[in-house]
TORLOFI-183476 format. One record per residue: x, y, z of N, C-alpha, C, O in turn; residue in three letters. Coordinates in steps of 0.1 Angstrom, whole numbers, plus 5000, padded with zeros to 4 digits. Layout:
residues N
XYZXYZXYZXYZAla/...
//
This chain:
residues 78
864867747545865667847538864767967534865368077534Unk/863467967530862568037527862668167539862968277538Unk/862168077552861768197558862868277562862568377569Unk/864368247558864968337563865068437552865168547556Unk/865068407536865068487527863868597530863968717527Unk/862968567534861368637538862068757548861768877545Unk/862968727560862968807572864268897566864369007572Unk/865168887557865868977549864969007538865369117532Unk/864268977534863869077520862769167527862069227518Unk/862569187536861769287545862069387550861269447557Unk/864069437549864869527553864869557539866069527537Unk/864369597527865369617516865469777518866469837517Unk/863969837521864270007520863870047534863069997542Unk/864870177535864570247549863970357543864070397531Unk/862870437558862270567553863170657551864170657558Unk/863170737542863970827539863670997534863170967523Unk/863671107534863471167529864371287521865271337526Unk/863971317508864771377496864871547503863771607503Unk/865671597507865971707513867071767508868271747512Unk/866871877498867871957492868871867484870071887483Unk/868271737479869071677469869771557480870471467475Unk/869671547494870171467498869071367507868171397515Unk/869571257503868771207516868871127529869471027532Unk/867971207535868171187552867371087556866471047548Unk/867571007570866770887575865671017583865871137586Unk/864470917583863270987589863370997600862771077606Unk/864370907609864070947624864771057624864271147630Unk/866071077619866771217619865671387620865771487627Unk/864971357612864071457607863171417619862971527625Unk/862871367623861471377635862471337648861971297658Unk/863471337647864171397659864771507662865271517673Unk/864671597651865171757651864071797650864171907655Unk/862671757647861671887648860671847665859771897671Unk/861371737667860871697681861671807691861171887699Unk/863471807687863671947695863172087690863372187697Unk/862872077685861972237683860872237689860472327697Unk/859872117685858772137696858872177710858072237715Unk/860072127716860272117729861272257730861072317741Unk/861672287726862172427733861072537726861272657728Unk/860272497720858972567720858072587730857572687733Unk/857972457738857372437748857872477764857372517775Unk/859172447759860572517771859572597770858472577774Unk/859772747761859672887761858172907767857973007775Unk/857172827765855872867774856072827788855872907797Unk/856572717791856972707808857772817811857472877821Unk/858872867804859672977809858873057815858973077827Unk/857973127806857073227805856173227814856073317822Unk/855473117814854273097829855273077842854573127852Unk/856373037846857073007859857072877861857572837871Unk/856572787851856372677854858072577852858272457855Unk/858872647847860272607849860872597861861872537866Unk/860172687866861272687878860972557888861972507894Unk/859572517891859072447898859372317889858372237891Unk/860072267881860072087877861272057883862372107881Unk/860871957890861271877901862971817897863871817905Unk/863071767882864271747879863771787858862971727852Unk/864371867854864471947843865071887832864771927820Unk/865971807834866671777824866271617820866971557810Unk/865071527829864471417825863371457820862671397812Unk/862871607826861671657820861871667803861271617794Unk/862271697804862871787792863171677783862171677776Unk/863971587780864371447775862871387773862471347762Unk/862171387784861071277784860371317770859971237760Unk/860171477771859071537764859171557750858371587741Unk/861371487750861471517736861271397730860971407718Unk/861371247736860971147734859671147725859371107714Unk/859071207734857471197734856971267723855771237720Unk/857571357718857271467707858271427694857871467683Unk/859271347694859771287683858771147679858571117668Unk/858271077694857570937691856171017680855970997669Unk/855671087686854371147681854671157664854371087654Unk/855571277665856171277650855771177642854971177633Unk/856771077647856770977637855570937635855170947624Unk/854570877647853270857646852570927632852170877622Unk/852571037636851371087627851971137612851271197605Unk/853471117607853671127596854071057591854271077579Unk/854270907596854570777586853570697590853770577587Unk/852370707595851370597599850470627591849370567591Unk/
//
């Protein structure tokens, strides 16, 4: 019985952050500034031509926002 009280008393808090009096879950927040990175980065591929040449754009694009929300989290809750 122990260890199951152990594996629920280890959910008690989620990250959260106080934002204008309300609070939001952290992945929300590092999944909205992960889309900004990336249509930040859209805008330099635009600019160089390098948009036009990706092979499929809309996995591109997905992948990078993955990858830029994962980081996020990385380096502000670790």
């Amino acid at each position: 019985m122990s260890c199951l009280s152990i594996g629920v008393a280890a959910c008690s808090a989620s990250p959260s952050r106080n934002i204008l009096g309300s609070y939001f879950p952290t992945w929300m927040v590092c999944a909205l500034l992960g889309i900004v990175v990336v249509v930040v980065i859209r805008g330099v591929l635009v600019k160089t031509g390098i948009d036009a040449t990706l092979p499929v754009p809309v996995i591109v694009y997905l992948s990078m926002w993955t990858a830029a929300t994962l980081a996020i989290w990385l380096l502000w809750l670790a």
